[in-house]
N, CA, C and O atoms as CSV, one atom per row, in Angstrom:
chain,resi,resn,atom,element,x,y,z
A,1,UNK,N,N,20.157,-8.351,-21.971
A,1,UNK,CA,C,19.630,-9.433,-21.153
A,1,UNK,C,C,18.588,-10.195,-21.982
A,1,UNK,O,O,17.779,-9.585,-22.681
A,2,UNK,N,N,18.612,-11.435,-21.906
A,2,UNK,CA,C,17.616,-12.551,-22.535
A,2,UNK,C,C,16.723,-12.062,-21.983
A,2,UNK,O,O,16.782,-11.589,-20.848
A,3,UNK,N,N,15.224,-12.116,-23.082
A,3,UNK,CA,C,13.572,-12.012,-22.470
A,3,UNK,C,C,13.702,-12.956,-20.953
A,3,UNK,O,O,13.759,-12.456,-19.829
A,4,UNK,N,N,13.726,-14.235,-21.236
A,4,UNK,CA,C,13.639,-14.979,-20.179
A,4,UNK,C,C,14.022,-14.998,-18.852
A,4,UNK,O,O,13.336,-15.452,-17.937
A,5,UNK,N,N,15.368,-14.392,-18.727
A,5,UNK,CA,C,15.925,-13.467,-17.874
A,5,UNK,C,C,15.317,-12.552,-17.106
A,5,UNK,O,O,14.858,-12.773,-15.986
A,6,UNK,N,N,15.298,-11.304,-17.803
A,6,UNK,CA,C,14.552,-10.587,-17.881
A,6,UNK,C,C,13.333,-10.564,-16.719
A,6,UNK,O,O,13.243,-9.927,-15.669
A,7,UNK,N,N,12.164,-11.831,-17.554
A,7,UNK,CA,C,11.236,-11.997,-17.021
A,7,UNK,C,C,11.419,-12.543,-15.645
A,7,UNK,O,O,10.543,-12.446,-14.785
A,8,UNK,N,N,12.408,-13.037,-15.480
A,8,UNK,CA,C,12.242,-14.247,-14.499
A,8,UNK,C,C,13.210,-13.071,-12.968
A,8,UNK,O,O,12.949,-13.216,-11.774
A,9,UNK,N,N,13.856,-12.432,-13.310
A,9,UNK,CA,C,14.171,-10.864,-12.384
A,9,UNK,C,C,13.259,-10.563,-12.069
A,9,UNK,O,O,12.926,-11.056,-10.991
A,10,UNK,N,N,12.444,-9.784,-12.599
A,10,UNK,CA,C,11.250,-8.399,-12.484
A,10,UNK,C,C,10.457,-9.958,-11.831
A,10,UNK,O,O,9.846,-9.541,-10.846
A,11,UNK,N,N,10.252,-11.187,-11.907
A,11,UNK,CA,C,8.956,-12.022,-11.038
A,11,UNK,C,C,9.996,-12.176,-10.178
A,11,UNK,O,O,9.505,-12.401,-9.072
A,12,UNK,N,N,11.408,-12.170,-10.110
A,12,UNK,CA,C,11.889,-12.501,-8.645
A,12,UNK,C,C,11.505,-11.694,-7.877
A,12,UNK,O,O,10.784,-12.006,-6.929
A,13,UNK,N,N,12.054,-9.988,-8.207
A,13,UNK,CA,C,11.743,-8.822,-7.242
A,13,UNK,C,C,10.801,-8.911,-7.242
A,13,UNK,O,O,11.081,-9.664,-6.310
A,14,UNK,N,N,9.304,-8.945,-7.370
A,14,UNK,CA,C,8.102,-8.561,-7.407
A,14,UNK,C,C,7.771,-9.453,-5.945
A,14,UNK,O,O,7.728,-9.094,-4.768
A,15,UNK,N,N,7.545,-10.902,-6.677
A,15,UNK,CA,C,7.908,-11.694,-5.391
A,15,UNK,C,C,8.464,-11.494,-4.049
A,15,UNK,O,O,7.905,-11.489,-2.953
A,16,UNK,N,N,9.864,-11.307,-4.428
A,16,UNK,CA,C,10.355,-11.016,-3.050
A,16,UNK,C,C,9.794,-9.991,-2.095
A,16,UNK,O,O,9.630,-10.030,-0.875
A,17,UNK,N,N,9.483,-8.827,-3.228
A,17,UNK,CA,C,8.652,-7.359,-2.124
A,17,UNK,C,C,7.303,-7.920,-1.423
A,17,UNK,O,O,7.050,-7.815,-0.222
A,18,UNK,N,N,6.326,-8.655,-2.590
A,18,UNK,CA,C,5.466,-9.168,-1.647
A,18,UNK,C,C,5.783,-9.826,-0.530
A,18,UNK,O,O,5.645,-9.264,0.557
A,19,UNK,N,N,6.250,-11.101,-0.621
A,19,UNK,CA,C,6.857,-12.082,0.368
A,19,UNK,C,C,7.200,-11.223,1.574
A,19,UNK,O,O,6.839,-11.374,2.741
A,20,UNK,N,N,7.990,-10.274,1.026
A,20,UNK,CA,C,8.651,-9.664,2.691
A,20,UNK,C,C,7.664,-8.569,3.235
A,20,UNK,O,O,7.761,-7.974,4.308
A,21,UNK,N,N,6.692,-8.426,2.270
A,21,UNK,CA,C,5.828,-7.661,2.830
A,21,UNK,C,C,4.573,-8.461,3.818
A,21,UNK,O,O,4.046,-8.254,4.911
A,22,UNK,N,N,4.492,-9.218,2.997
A,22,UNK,CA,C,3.340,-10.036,4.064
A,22,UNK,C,C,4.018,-10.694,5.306
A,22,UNK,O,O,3.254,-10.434,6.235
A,23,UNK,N,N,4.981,-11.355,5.747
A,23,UNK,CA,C,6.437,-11.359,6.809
A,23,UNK,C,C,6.431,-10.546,7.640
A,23,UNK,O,O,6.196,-10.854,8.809
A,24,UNK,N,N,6.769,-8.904,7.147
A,24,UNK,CA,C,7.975,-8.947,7.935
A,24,UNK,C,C,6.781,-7.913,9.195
A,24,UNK,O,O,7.197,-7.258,10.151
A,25,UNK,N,N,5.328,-8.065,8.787
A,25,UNK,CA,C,4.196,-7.716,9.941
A,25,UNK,C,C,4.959,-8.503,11.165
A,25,UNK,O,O,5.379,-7.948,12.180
A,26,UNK,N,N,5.030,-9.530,10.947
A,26,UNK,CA,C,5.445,-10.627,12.130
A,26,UNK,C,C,6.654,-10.642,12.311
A,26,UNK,O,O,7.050,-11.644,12.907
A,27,UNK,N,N,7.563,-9.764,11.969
A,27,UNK,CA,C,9.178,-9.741,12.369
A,27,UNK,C,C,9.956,-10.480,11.682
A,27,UNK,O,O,11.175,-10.487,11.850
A,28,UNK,N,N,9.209,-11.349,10.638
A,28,UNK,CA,C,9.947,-11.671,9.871
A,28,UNK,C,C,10.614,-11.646,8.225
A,28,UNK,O,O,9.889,-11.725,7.233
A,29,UNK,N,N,11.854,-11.543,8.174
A,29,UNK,CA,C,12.448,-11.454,7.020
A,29,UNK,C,C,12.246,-12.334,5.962
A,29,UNK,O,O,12.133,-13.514,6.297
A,30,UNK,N,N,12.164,-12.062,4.688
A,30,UNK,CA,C,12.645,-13.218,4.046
A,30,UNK,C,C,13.770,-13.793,3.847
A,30,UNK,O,O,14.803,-13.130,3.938
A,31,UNK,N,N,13.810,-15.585,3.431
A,31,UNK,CA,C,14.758,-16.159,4.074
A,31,UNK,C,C,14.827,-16.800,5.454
A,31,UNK,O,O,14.967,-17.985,5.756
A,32,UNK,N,N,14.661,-15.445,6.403
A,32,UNK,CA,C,14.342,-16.397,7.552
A,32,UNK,C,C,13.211,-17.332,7.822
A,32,UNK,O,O,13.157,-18.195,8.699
A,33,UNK,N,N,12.526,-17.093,7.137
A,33,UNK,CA,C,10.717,-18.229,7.099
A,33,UNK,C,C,11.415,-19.714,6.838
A,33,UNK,O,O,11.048,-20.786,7.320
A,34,UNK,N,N,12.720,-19.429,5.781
A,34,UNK,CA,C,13.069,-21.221,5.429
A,34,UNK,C,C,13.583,-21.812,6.427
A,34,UNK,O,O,13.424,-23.015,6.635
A,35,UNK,N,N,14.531,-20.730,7.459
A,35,UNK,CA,C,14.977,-21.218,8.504
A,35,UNK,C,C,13.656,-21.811,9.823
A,35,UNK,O,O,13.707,-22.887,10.419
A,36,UNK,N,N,12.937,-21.094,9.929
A,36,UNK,CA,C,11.754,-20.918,10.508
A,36,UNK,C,C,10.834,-22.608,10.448
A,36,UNK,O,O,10.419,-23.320,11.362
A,37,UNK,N,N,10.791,-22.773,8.865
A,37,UNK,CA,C,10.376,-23.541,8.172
A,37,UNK,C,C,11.111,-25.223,9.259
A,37,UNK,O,O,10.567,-25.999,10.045
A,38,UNK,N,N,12.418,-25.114,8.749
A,38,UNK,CA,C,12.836,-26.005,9.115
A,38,UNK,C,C,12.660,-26.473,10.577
A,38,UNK,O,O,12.243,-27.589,10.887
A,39,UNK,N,N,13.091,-25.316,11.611
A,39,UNK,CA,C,12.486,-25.202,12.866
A,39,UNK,C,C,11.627,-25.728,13.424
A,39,UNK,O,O,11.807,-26.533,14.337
A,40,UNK,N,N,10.272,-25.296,12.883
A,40,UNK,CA,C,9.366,-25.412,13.143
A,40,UNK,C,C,9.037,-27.444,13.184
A,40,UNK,O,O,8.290,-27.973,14.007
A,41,UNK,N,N,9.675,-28.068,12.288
A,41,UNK,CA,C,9.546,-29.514,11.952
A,41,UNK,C,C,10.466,-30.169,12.948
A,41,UNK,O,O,10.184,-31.165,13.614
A,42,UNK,N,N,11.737,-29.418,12.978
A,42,UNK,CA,C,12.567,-30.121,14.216
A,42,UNK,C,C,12.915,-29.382,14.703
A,42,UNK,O,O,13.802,-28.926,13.981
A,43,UNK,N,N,12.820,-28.495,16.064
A,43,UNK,CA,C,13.624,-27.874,16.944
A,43,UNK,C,C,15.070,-27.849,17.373
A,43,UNK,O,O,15.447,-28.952,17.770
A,44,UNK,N,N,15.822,-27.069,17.400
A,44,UNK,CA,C,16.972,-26.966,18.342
A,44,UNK,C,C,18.135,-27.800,17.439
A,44,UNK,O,O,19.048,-28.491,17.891
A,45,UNK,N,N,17.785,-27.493,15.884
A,45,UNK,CA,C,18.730,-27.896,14.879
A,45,UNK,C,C,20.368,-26.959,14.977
A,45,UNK,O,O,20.250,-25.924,15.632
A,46,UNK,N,N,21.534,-27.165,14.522
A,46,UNK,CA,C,22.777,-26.955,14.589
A,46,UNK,C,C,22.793,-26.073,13.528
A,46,UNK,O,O,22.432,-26.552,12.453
A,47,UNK,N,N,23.158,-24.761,13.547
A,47,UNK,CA,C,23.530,-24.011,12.371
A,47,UNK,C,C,24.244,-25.139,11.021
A,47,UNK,O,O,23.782,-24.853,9.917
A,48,UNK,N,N,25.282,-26.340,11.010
A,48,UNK,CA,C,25.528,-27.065,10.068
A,48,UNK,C,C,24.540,-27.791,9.477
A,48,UNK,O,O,24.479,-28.250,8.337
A,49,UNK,N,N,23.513,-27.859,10.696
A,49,UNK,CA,C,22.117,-28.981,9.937
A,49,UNK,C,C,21.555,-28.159,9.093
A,49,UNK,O,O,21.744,-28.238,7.879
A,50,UNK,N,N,20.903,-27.401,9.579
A,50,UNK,CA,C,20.425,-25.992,8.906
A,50,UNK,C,C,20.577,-25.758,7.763
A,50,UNK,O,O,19.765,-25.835,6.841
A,51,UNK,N,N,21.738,-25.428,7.765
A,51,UNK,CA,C,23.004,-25.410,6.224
A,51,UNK,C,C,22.522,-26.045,5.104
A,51,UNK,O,O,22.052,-25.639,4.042
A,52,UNK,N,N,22.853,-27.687,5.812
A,52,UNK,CA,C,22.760,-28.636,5.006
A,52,UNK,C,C,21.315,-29.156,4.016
A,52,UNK,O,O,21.288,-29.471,2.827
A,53,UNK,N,N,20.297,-29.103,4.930
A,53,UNK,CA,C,18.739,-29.011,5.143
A,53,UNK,C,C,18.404,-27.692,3.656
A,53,UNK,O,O,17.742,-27.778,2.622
A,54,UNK,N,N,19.103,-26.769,4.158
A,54,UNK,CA,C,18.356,-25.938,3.307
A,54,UNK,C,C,18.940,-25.447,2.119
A,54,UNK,O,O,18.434,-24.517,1.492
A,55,UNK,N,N,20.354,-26.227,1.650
A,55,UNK,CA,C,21.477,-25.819,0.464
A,55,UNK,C,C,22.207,-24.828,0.469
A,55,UNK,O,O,22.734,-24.479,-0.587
A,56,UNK,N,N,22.439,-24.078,1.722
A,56,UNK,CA,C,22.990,-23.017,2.031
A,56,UNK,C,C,24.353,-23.350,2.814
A,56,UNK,O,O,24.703,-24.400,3.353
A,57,UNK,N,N,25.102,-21.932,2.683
A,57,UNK,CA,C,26.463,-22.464,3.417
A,57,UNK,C,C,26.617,-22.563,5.216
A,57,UNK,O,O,25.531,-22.360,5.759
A,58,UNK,N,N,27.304,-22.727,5.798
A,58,UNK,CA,C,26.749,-22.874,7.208
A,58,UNK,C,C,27.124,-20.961,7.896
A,58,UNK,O,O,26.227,-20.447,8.565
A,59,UNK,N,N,28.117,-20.335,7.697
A,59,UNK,CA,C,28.493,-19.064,7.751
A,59,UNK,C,C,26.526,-17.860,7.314
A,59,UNK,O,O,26.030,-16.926,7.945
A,60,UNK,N,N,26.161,-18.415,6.319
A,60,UNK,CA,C,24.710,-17.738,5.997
A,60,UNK,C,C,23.980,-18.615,7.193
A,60,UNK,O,O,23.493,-17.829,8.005
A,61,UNK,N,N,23.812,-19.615,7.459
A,61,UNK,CA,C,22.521,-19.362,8.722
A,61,UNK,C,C,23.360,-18.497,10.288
A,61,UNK,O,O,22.831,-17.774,11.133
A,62,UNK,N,N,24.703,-18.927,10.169
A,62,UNK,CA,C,25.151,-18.344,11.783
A,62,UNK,C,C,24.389,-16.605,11.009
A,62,UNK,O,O,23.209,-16.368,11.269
A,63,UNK,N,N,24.892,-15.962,10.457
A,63,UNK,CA,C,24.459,-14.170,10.345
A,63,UNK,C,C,23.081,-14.378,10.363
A,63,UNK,O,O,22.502,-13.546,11.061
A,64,UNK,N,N,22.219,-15.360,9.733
A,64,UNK,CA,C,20.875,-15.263,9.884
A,64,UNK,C,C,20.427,-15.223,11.450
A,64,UNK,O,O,19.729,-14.350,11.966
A,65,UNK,N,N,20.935,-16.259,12.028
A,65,UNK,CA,C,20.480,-16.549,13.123
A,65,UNK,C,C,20.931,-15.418,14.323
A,65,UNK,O,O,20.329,-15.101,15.349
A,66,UNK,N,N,22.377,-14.888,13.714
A,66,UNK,CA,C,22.304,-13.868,14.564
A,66,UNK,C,C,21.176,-12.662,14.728
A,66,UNK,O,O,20.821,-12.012,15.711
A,67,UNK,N,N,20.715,-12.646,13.155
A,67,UNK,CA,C,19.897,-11.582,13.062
A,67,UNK,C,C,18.333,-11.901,13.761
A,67,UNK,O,O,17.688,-11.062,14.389
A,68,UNK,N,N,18.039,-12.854,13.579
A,68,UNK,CA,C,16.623,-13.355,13.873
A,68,UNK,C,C,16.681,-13.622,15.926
A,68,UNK,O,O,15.663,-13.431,16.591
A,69,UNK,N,N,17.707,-13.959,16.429
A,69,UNK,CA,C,18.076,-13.877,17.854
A,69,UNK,C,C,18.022,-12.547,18.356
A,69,UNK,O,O,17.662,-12.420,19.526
A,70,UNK,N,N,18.310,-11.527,17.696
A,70,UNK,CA,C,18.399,-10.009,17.889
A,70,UNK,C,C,17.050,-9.998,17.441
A,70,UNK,O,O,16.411,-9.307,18.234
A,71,UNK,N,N,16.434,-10.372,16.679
A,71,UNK,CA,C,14.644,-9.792,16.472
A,71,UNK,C,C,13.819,-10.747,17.399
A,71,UNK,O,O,12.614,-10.632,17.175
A,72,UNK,N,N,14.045,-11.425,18.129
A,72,UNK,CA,C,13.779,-12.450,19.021
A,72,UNK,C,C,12.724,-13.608,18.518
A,72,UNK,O,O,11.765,-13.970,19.200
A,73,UNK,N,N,12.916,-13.920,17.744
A,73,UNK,CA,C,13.162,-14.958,16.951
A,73,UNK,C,C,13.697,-16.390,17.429
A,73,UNK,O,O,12.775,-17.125,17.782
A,74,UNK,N,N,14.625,-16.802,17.496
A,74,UNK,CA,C,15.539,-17.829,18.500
A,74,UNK,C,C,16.497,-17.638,19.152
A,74,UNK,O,O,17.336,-16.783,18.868
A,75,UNK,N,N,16.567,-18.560,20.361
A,75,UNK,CA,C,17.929,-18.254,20.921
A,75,UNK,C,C,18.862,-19.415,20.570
A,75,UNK,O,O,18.423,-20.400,19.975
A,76,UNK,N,N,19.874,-19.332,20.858
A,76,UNK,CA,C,20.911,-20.142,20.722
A,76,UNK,C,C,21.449,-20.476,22.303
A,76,UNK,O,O,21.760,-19.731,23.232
A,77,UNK,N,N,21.396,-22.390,22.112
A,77,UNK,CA,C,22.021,-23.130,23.434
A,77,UNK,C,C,23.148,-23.676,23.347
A,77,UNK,O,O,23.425,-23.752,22.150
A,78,UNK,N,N,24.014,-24.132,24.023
A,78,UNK,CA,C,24.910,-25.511,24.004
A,78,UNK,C,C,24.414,-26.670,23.588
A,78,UNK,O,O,23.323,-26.802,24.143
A,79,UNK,N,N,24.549,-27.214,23.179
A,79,UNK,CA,C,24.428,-28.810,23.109
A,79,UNK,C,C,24.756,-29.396,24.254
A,79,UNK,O,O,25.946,-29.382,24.570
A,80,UNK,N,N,23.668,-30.116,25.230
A,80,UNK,CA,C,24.198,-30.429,26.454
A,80,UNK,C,C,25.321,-31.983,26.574
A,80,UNK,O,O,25.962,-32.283,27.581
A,81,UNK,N,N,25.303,-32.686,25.407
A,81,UNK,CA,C,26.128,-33.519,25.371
A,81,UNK,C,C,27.366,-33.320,24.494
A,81,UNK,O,O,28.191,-34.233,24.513
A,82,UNK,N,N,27.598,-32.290,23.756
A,82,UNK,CA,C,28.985,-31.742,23.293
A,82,UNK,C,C,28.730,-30.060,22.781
A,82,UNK,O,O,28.258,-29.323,21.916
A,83,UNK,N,N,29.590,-30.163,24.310
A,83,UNK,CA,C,29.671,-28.694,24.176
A,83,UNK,C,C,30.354,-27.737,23.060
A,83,UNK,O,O,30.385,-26.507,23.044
A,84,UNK,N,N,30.711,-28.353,22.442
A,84,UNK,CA,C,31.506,-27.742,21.083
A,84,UNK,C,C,30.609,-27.118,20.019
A,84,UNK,O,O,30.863,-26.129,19.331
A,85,UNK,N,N,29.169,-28.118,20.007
A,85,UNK,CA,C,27.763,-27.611,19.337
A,85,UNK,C,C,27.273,-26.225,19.752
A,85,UNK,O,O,27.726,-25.536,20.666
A,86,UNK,N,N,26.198,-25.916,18.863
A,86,UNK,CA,C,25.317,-24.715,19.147
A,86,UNK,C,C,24.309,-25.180,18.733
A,86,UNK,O,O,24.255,-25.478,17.540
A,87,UNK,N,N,23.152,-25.396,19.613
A,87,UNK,CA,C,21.977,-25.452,18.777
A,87,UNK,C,C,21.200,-24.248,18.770
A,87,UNK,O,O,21.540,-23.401,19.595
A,88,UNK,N,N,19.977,-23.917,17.825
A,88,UNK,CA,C,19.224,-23.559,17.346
A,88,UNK,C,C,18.135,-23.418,17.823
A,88,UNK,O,O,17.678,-24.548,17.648
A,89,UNK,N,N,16.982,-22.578,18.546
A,89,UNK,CA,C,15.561,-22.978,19.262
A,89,UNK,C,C,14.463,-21.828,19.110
A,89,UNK,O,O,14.618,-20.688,19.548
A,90,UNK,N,N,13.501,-22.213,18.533
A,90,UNK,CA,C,12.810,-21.210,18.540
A,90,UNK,C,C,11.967,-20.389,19.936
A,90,UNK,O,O,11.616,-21.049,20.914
A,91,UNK,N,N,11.798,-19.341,19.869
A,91,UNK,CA,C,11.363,-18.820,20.990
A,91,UNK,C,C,9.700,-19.175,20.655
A,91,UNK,O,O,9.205,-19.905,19.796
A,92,UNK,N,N,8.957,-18.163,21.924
A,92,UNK,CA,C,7.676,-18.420,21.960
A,92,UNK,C,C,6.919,-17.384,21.005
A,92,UNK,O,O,5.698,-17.392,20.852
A,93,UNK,N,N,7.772,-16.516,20.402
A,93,UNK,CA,C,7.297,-15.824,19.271
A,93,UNK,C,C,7.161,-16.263,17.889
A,93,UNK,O,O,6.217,-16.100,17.117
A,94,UNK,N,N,8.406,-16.919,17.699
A,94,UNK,CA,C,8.389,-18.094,16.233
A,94,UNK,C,C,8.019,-18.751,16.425
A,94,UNK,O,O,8.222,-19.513,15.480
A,95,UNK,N,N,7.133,-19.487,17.515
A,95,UNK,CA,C,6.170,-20.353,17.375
A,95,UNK,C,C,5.011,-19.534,17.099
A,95,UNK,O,O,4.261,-20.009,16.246
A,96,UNK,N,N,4.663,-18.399,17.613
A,96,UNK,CA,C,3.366,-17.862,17.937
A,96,UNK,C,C,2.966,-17.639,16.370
A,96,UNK,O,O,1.917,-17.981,15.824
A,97,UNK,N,N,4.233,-16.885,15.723
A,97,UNK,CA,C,4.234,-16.592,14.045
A,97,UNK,C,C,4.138,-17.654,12.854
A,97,UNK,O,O,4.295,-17.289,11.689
A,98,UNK,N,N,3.860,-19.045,13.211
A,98,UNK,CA,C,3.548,-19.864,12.642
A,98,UNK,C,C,2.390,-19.899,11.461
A,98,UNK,O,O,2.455,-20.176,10.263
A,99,UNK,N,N,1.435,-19.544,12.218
A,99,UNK,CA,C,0.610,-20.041,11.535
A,99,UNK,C,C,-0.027,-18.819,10.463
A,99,UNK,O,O,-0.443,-19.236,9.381
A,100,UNK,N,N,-0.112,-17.344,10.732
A,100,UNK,CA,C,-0.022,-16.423,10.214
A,100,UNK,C,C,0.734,-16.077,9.460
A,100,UNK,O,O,0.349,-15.061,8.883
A,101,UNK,N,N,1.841,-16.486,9.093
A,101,UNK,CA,C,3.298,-16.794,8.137
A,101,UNK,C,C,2.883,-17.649,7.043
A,101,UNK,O,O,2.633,-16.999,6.028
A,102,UNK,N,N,2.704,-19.115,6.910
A,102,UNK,CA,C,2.206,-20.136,6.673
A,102,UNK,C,C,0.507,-19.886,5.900
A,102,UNK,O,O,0.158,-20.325,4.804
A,103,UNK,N,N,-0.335,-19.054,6.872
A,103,UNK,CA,C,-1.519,-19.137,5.874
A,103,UNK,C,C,-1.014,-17.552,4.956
A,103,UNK,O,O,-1.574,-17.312,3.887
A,104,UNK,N,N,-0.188,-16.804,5.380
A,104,UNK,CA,C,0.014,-15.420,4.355
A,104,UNK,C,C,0.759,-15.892,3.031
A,104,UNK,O,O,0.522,-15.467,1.900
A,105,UNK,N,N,1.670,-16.817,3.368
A,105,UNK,CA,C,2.130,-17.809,1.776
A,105,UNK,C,C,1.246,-18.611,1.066
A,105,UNK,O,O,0.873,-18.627,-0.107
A,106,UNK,N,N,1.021,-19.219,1.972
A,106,UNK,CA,C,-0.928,-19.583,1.034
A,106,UNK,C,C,-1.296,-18.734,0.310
A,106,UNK,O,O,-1.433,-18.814,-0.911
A,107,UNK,N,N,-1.512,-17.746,1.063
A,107,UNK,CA,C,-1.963,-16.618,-0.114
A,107,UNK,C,C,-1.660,-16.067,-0.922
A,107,UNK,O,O,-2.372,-15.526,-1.769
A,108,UNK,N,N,-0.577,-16.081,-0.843
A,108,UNK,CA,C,0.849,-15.475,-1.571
A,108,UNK,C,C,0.766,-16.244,-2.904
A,108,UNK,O,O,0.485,-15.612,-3.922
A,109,UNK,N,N,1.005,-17.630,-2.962
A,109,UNK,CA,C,1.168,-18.373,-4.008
A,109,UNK,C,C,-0.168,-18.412,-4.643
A,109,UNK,O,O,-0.186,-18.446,-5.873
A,110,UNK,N,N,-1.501,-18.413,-3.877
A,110,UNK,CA,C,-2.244,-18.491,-4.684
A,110,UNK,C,C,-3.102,-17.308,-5.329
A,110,UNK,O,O,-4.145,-17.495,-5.954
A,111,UNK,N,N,-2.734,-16.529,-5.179
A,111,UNK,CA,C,-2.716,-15.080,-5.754
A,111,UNK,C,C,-1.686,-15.666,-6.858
A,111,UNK,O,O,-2.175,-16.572,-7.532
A,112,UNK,N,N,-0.795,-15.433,-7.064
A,112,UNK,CA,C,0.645,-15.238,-7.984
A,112,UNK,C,C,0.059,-16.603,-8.896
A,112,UNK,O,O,0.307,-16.575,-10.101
A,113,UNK,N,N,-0.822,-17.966,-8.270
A,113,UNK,CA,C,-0.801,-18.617,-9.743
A,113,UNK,C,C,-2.135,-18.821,-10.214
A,113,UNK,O,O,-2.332,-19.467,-11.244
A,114,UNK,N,N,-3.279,-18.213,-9.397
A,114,UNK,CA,C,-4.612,-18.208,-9.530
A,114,UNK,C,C,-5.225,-17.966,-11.386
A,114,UNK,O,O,-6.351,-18.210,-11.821
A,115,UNK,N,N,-4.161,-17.487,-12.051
A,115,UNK,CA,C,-4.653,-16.949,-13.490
A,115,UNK,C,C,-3.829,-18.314,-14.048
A,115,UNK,O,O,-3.859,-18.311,-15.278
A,116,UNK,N,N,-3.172,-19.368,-13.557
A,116,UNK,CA,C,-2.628,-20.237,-14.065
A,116,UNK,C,C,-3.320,-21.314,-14.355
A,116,UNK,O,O,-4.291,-21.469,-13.614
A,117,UNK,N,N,-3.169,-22.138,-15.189
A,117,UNK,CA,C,-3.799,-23.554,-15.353
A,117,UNK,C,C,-3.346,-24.649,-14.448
A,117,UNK,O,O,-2.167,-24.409,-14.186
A,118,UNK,N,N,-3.768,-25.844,-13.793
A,118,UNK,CA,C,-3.040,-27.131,-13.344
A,118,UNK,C,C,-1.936,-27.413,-13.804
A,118,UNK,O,O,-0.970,-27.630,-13.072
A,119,UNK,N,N,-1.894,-27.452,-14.843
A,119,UNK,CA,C,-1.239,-27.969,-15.921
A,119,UNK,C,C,0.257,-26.737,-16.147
A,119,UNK,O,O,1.479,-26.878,-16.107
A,120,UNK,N,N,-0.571,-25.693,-16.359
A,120,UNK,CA,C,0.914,-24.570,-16.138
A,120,UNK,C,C,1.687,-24.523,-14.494
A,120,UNK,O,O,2.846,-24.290,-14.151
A,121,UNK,N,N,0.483,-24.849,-13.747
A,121,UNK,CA,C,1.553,-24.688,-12.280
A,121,UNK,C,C,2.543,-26.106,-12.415
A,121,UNK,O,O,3.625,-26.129,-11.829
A,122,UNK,N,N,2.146,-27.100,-13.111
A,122,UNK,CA,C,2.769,-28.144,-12.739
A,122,UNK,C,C,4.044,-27.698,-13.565
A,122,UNK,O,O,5.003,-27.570,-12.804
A,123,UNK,N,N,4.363,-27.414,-14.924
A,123,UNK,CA,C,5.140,-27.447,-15.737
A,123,UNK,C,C,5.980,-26.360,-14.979
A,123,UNK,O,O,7.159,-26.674,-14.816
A,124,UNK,N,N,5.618,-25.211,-14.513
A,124,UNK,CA,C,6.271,-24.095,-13.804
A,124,UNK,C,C,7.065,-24.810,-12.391
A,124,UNK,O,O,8.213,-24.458,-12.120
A,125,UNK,N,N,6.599,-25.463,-11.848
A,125,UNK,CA,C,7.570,-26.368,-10.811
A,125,UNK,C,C,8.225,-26.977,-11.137
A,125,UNK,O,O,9.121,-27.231,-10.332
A,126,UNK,N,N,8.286,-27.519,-12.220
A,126,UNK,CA,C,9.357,-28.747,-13.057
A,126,UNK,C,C,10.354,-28.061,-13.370
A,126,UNK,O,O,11.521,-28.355,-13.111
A,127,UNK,N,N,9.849,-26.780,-14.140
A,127,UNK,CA,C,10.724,-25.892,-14.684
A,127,UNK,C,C,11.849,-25.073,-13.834
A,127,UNK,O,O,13.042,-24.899,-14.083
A,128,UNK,N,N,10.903,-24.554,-12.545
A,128,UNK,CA,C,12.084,-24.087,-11.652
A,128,UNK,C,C,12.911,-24.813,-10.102
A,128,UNK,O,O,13.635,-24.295,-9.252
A,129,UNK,N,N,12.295,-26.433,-10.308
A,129,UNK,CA,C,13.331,-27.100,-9.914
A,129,UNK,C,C,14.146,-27.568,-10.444
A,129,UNK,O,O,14.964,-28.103,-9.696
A,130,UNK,N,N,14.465,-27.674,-12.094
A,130,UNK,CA,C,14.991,-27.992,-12.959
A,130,UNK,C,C,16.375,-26.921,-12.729
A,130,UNK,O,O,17.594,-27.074,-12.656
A,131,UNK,N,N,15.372,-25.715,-12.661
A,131,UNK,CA,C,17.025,-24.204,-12.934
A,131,UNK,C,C,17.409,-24.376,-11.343
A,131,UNK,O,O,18.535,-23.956,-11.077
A,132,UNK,N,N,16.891,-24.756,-10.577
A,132,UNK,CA,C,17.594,-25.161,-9.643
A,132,UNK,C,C,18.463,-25.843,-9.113
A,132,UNK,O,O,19.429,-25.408,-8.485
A,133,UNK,N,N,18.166,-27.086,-9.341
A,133,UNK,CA,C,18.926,-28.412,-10.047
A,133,UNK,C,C,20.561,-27.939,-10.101
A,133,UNK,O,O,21.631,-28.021,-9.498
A,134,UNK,N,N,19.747,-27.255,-11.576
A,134,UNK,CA,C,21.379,-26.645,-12.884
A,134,UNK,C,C,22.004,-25.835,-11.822
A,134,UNK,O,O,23.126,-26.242,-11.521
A,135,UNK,N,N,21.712,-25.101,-11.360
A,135,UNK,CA,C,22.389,-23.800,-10.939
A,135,UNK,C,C,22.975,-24.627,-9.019
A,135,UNK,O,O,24.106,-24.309,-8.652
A,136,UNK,N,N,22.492,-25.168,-8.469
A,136,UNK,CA,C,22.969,-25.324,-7.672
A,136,UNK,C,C,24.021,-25.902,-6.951
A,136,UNK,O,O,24.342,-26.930,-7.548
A,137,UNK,N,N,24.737,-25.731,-5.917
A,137,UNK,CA,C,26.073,-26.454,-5.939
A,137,UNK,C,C,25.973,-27.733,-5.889
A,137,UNK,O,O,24.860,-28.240,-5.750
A,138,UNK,N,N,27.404,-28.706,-6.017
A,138,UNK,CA,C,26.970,-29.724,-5.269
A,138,UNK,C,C,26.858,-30.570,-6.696
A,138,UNK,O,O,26.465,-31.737,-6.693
């Protein structure tokens, strides 16, 4: 495996354990926070919006959402003007988990770049929207 590689694994996992550690106090997973995320800005979005919104396929938010509906998380409605829809809604718990979610990533990131320069956080965002960019579908 390339150093770079390498490095950029061992900061994914590291990451991720934190992330889901500071979460999942509040029932939540990681991953689901992006869904959450989106939520939170517009309510009662369509598993396809979702999808689309967040670069994911629409099959990954329906299992998400199943999972996060079972942790009570959101429920899922009809669309009252085409019933063929499903929307998306957060309950009064993913609202309640807002803001404790939100300031624990605060912290999160600024822990993880606090030994960094301006100048390195900026180049480090360029850099991994860049491999994002590359790597993503579409």
């Amino acid at each position: 495996m390339t150093e770079l590689l390498r490095l950029f694994t061992r900061a994914h996992k590291l990451l991720r354990a934190e992330t889901d550690e500071a979460m999942s106090r509040y029932g939540v997973r990681v991953g689901q926070n992006l869904v959450l995320e989106v939520l939170w800005e517009t309510d009662g979005r369509t598993p396809g919006e979702l999808a689309a919104r967040l670069g994911v396929a629409t099959p990954t938010v329906v299992k998400s959402a199943s999972r996060m509906a079972a942790a009570g998380l959101l429920t899922r409605r009809r669309d009252e003007s085409d019933a063929r829809l499903v929307r998306l809604y957060l309950t009064d718990h993913a609202r309640a988990v807002r803001d404790p979610i939100e300031t624990g990533r605060a912290r999160l990131e600024q822990r993880i770049t606090d030994s960094l320069t301006d100048e390195e956080r900026r180049v480090l965002r360029a850099a991994l929207t860049k491999i994002i960019d590359e790597l993503a579908p579409g």
